[in-house]
DRENDO-1510 file (C-alpha; in Angstrom, 1 decimal, always signed):
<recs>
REC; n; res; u; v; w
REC; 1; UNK; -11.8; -18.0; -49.2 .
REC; 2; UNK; -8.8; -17.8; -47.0 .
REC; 3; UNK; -9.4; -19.2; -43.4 .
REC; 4; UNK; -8.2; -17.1; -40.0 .
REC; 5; UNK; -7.9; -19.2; -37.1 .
REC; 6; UNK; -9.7; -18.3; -33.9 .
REC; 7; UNK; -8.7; -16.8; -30.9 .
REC; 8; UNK; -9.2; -17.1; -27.4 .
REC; 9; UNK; -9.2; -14.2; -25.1 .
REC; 10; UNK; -9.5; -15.0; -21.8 .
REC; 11; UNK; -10.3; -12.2; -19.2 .
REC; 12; UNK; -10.2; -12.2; -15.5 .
REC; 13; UNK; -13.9; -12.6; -13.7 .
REC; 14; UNK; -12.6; -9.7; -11.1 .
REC; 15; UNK; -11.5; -7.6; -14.0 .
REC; 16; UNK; -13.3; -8.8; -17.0 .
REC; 17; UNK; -13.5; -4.7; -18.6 .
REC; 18; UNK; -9.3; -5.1; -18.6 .
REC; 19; UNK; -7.9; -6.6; -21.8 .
REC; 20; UNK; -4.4; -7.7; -22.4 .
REC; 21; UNK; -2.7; -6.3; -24.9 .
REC; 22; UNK; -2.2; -9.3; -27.7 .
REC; 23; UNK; -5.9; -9.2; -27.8 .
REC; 24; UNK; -6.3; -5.5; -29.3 .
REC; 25; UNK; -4.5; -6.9; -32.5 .
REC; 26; UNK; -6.6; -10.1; -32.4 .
REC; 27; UNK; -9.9; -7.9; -32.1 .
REC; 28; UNK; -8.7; -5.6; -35.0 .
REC; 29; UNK; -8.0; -8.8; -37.1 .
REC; 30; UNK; -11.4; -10.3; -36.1 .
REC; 31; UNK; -14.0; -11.2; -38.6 .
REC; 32; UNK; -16.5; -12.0; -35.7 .
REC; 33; UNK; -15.8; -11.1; -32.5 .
REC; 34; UNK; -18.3; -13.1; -29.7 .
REC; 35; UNK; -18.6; -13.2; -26.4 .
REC; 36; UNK; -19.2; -16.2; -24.4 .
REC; 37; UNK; -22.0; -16.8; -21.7 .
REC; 38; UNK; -20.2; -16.4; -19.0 .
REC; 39; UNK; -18.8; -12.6; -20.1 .
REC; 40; UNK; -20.5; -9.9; -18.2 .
REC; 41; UNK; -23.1; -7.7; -20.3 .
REC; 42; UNK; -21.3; -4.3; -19.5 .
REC; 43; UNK; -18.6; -6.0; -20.9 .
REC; 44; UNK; -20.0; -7.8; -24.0 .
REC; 45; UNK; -21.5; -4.2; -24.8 .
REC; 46; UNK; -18.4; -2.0; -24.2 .
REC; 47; UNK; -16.6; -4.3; -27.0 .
REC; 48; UNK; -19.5; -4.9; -29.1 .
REC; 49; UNK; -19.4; -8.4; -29.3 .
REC; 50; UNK; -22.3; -10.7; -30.4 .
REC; 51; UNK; -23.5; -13.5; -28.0 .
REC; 52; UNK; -21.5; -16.6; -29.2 .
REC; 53; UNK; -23.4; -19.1; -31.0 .
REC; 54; UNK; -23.3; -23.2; -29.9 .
REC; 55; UNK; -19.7; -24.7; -29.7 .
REC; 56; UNK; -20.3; -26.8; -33.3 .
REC; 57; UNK; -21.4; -23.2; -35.0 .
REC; 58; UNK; -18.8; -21.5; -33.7 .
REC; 59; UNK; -16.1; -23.3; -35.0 .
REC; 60; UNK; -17.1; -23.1; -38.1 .
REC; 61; UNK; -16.8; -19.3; -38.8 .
REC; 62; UNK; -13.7; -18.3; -39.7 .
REC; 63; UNK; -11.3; -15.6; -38.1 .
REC; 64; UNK; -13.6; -16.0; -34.6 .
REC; 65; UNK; -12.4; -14.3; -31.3 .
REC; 66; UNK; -14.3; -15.3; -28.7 .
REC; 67; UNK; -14.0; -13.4; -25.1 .
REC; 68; UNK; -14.6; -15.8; -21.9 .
REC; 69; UNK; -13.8; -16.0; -18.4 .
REC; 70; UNK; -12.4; -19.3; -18.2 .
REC; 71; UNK; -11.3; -22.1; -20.8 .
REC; 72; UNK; -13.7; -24.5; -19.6 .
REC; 73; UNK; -16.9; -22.7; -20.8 .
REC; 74; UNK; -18.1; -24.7; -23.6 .
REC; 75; UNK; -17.3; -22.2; -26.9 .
REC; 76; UNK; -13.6; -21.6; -25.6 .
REC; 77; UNK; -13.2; -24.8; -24.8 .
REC; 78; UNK; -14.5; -26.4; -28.5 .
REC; 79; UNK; -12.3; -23.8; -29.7 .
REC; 80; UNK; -9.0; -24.7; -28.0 .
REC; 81; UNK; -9.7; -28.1; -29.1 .
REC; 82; UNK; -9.8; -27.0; -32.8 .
REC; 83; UNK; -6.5; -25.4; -32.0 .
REC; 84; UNK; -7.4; -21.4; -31.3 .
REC; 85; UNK; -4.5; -19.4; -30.2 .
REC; 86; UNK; -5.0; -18.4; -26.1 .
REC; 87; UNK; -4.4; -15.3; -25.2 .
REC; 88; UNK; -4.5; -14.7; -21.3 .
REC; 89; UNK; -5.3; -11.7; -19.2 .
REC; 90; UNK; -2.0; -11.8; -16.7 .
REC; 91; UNK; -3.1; -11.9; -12.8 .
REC; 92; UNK; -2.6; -8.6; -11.8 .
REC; 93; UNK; +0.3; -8.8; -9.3 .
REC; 94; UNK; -1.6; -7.9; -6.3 .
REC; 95; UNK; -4.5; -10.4; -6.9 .
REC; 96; UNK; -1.4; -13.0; -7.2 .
REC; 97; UNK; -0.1; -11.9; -3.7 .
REC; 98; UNK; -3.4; -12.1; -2.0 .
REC; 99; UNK; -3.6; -15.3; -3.2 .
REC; 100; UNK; -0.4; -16.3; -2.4 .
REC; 101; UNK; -1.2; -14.8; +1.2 .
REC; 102; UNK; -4.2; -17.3; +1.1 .
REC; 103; UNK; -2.3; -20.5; +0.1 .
REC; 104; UNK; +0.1; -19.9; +2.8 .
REC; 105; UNK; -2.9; -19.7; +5.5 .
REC; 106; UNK; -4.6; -22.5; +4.1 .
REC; 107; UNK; -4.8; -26.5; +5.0 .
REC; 108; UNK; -1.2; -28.1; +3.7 .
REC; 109; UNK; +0.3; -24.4; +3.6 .
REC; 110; UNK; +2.9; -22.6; +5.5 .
REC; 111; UNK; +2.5; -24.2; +9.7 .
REC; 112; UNK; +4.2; -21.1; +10.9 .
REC; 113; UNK; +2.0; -18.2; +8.7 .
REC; 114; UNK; -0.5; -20.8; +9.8 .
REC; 115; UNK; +0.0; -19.8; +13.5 .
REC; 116; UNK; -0.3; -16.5; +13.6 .
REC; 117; UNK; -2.5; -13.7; +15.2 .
REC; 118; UNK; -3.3; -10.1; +14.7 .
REC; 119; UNK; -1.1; -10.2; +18.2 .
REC; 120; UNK; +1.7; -12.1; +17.1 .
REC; 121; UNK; +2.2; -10.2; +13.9 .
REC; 122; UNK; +2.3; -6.7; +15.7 .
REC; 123; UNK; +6.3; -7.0; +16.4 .
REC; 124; UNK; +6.6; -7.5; +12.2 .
REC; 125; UNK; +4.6; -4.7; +11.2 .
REC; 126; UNK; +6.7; -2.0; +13.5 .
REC; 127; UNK; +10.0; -3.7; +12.2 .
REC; 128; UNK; +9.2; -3.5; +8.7 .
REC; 129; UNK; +7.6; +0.5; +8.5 .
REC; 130; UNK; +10.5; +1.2; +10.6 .
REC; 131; UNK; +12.8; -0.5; +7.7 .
REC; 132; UNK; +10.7; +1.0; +5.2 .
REC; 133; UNK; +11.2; +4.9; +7.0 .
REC; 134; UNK; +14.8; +4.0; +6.7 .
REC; 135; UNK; +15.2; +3.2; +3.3 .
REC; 136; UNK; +13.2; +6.5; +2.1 .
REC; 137; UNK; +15.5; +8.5; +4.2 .
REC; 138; UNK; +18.2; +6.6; +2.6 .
REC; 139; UNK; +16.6; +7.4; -0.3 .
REC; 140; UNK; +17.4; +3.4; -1.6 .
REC; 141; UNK; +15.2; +3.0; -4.9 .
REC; 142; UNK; +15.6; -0.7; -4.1 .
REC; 143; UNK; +15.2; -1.2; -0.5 .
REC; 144; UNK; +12.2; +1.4; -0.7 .
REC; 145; UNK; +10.6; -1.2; -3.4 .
REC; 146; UNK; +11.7; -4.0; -0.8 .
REC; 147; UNK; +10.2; -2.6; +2.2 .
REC; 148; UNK; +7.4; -1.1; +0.4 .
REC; 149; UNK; +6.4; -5.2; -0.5 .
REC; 150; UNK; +7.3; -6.0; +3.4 .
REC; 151; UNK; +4.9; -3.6; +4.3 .
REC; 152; UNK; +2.6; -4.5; +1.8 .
REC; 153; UNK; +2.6; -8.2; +3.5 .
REC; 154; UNK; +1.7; -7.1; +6.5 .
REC; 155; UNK; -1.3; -5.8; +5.0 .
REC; 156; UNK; -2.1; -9.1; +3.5 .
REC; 157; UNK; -1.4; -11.0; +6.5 .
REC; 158; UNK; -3.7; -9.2; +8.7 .
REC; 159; UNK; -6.8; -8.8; +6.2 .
REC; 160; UNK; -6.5; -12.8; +5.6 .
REC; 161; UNK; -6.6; -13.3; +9.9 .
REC; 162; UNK; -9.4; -11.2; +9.7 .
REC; 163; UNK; -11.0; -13.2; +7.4 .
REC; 164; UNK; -11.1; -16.3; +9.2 .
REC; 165; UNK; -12.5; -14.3; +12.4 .
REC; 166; UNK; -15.4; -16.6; +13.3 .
REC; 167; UNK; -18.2; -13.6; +14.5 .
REC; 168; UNK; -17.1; -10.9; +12.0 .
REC; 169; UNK; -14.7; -11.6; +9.5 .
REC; 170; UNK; -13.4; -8.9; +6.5 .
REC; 171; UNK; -10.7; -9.2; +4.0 .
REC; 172; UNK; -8.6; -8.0; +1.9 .
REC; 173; UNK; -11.4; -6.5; -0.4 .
REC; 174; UNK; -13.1; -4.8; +2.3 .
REC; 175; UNK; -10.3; -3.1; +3.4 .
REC; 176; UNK; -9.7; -1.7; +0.0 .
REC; 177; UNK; -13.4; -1.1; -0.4 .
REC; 178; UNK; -13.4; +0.9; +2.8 .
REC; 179; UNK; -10.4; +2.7; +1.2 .
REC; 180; UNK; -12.1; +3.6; -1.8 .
REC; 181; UNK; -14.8; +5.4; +0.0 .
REC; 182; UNK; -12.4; +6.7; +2.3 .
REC; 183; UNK; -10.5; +8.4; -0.8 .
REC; 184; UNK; -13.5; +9.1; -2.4 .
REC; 185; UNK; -15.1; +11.0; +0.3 .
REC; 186; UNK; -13.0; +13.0; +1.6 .
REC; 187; UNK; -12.3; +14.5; -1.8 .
REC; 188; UNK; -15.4; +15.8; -2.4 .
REC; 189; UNK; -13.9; +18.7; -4.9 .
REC; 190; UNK; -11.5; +15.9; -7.5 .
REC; 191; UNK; -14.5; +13.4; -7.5 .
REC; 192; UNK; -18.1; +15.0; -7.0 .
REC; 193; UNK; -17.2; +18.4; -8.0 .
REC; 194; UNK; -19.1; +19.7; -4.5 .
REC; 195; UNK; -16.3; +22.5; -4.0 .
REC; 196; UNK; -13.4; +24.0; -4.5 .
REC; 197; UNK; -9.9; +23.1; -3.0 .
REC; 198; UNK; -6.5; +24.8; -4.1 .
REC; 199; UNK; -3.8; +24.3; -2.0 .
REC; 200; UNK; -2.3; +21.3; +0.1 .
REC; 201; UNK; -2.7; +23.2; +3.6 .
REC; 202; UNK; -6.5; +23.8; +2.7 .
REC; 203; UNK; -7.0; +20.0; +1.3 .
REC; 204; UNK; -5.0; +19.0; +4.7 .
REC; 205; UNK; -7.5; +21.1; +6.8 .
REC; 206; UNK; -10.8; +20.0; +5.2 .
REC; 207; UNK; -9.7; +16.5; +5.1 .
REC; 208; UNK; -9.4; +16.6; +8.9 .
REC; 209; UNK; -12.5; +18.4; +9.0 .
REC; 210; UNK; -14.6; +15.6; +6.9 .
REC; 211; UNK; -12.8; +12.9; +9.2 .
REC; 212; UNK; -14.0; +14.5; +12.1 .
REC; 213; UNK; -17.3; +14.7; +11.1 .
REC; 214; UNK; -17.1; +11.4; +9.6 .
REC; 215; UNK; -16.4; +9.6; +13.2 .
REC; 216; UNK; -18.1; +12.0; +15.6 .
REC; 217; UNK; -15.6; +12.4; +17.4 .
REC; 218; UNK; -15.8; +14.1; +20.4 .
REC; 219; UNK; -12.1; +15.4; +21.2 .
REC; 220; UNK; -10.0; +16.9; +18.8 .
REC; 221; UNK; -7.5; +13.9; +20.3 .
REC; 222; UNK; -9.7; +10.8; +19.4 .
REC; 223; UNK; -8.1; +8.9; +16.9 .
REC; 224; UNK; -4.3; +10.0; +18.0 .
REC; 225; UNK; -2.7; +6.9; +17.8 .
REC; 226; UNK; -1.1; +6.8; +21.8 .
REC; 227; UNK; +1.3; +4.2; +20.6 .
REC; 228; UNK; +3.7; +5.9; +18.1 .
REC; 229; UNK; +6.8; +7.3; +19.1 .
REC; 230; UNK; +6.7; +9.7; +21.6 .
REC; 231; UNK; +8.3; +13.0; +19.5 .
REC; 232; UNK; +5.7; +12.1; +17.0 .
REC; 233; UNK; +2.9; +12.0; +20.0 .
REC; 234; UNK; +4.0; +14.9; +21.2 .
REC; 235; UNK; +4.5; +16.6; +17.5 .
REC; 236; UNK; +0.6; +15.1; +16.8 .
REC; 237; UNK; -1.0; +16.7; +20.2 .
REC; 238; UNK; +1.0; +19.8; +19.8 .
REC; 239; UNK; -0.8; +20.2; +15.9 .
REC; 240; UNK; -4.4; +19.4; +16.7 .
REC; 241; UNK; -4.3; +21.5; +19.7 .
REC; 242; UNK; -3.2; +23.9; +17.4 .
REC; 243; UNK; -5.4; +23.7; +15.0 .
REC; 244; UNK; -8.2; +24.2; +17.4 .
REC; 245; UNK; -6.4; +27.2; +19.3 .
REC; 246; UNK; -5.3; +25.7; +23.0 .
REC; 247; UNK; -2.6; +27.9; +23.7 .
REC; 248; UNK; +0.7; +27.3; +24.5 .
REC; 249; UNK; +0.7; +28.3; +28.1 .
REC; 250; UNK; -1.3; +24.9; +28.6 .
REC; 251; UNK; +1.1; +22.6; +27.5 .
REC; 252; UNK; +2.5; +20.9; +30.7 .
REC; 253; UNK; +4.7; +23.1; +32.6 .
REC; 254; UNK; +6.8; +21.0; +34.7 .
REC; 255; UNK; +10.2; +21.7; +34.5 .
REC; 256; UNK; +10.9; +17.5; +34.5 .
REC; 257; UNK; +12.6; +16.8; +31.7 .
REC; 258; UNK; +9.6; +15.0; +29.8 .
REC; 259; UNK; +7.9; +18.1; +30.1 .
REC; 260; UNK; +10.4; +19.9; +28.6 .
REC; 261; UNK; +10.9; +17.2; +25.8 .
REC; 262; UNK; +7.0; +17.8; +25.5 .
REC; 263; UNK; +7.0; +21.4; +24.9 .
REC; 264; UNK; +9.9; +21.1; +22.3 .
REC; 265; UNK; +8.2; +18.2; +20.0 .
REC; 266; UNK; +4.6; +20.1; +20.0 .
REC; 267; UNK; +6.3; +23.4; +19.4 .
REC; 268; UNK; +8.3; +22.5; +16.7 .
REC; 269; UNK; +5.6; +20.6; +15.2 .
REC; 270; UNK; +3.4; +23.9; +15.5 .
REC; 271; UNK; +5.7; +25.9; +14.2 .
REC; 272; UNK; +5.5; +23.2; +10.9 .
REC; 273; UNK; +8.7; +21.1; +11.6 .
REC; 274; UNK; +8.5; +17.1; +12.2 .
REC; 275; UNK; +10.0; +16.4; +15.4 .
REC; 276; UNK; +10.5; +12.7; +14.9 .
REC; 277; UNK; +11.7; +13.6; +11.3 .
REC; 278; UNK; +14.1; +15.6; +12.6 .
REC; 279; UNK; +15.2; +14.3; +15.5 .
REC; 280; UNK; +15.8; +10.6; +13.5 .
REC; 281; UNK; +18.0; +12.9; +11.2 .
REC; 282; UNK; +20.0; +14.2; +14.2 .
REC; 283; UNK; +20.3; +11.1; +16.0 .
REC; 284; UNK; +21.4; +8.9; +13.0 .
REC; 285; UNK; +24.2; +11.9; +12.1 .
REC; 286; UNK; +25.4; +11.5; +15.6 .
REC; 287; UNK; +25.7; +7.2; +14.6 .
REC; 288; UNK; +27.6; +8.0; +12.0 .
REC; 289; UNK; +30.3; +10.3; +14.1 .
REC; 290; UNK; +30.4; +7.6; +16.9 .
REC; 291; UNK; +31.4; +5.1; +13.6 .
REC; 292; UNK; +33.6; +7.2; +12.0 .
REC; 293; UNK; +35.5; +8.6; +15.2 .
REC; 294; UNK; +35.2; +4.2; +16.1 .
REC; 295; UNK; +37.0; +4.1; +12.6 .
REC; 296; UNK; +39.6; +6.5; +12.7 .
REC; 297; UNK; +40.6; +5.2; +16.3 .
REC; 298; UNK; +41.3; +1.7; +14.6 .
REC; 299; UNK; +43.0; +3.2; +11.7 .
REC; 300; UNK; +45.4; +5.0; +14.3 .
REC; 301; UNK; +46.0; +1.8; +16.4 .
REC; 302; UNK; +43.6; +2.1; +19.3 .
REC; 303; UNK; +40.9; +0.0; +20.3 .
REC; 304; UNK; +38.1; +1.9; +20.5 .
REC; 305; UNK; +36.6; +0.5; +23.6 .
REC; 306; UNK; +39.4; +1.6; +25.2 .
REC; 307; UNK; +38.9; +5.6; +24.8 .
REC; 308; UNK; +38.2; +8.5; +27.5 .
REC; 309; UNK; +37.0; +11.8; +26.6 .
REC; 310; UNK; +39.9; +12.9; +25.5 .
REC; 311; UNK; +40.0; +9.9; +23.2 .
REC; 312; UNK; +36.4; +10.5; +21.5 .
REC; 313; UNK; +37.7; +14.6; +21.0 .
REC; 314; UNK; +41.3; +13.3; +19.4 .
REC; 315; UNK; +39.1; +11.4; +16.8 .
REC; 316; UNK; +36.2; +12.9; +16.2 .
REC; 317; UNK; +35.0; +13.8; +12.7 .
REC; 318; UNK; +35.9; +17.7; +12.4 .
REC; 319; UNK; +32.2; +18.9; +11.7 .
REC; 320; UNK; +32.0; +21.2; +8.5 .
REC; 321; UNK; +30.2; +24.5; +8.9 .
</recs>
């Protein structure tokens, strides 16, 4: 009788239903296939694997995989010692940075991570959205990656302050839990089937209207966040008032110049254009004259501090129509 040495596949407690790969050959190679005590039932079922026996059984059958959580538990381990190939279930990259994220916050970590407050952090988190709006405008494959981690950090910075909050701390995984629901619920027609949505603007509209209800809110400006730019204020207030009818003889009248700016963002957001989108767009095309004309100044001999009007005309970029 030929003898097939054992295998051990270790799963991740978090994720025990997610195999890696190596182990789908193993499992097809099997001539038992066990699960260990600590495996969760659902799981043990869902691969149909017999409770492991004791440790000196177990090593006795031949061509044994055994599924565990951890190499200590008594089977895996008598079965590492016996010399059973490993085969791991790699930490999900996510898991790794939220764990990562904790290291840094914990005794002998990172003094400076170590420091910080949901107040302190504010500053990065504006730098790096901004940085991450630029690269997708860019439209930098890398960068976007790179910011989108930045971003990402952020995230993970926050949800580990707010789990050290003494009164009523939450982490990382009741954020995402929170999202799930979030996600889940306010797409009644993808995951419960409840009704019937085929288009963006109608998904757009009853998400809004599920929010609303959601919250009880009771303005159709609660939850406007009064802190973002102001085009994209503006271009928010002009679309809810929109959506719930307030005409446009109401916006603010003045003929200040805020007012005016006002009645521009709103409009053009009503009428389904991005004001701070396009604005951004505008204002970074006018950078890049300013550069351009700065460069073709130097390239001529001038110093481009040193131009008047008639200066910035001579070398400005001759715009294409």
């Amino acid at each position: 009788m030929t003898w097939h040495s054992p295998t051990v596949v270790l799963v991740s407690p978090a994720w025990a239903t997610a195999l890696p790969a190596a182990a789908l050959t193993a499992l097809r190679q099997a001539e038992h296939v066990f699960a260990a005590a600590d495996l969760p039932e659902a799981t043990r079922a869902a691969l149909d694997a017999k409770p492991a026996p004791e440790p000196a059984e177990l090593t006795r059958h031949s061509g044994v995989v055994l599924i565990s959580t951890s190499a200590d538990e008594p089977g895996a381990a008598a079965l590492v010692a016996a010399g059973a190939a490993v085969v791991e279930t790699p930490v999900p990259p996510l898991a790794r940075a939220a764990e990562v994220m904790d290291r840094l916050r914990s005794p002998g970590g990172c003094p400076w991570d170590a420091a910080q407050t949901h107040d302190s952090l504010r500053q990065y988190l504006v730098e790096e959205t901004y940085e991450l709006l630029d690269a997708i405008e860019e439209g930098d494959r890398a960068a976007l990656r790179e910011e989108l981690g930045d971003v990402l950090l952020q995230v993970l910075f926050h949800a580990r302050v707010a789990a050290e909050h003494q009164t009523d701390p939450f982490g990382i995984d009741e954020v995402a839990g929170e999202l799930v629901d979030k996600l889940v619920g306010r797409h009644p027609n993808v995951f419960s089937g409840s009704e019937a949505v085929h288009t963006a603007e109608r998904q757009q509209v009853r998400w809004e209207e599920l929010k609303q209800a959601e919250k009880r809110r009771e303005s159709i400006v609660d939850g406007v966040a009064l802190g973002q730019p102001a085009a994209a204020l503006a271009g928010k207030l002009g679309h809810r008032t929109g959506r719930a009818g307030l005409p446009y003889d109401l916006f603010p009248s003045g003929t200040d110049e805020g007012s005016k700016l006002f009645r521009i963002a709103a409009g053009a957001r009503r009428g389904g254009v991005d004001p701070e989108g396009t604005l951004r767009a505008v204002a970074k095309a006018f950078a890049n004259d300013v550069r351009a004309a700065e460069r073709a100044a130097r390239e001529a001999g001038f110093d481009p501090a040193t131009l008047d009007a008639d200066g910035w005309r001579r070398f400005w970029p001759v715009q294409s129509t």
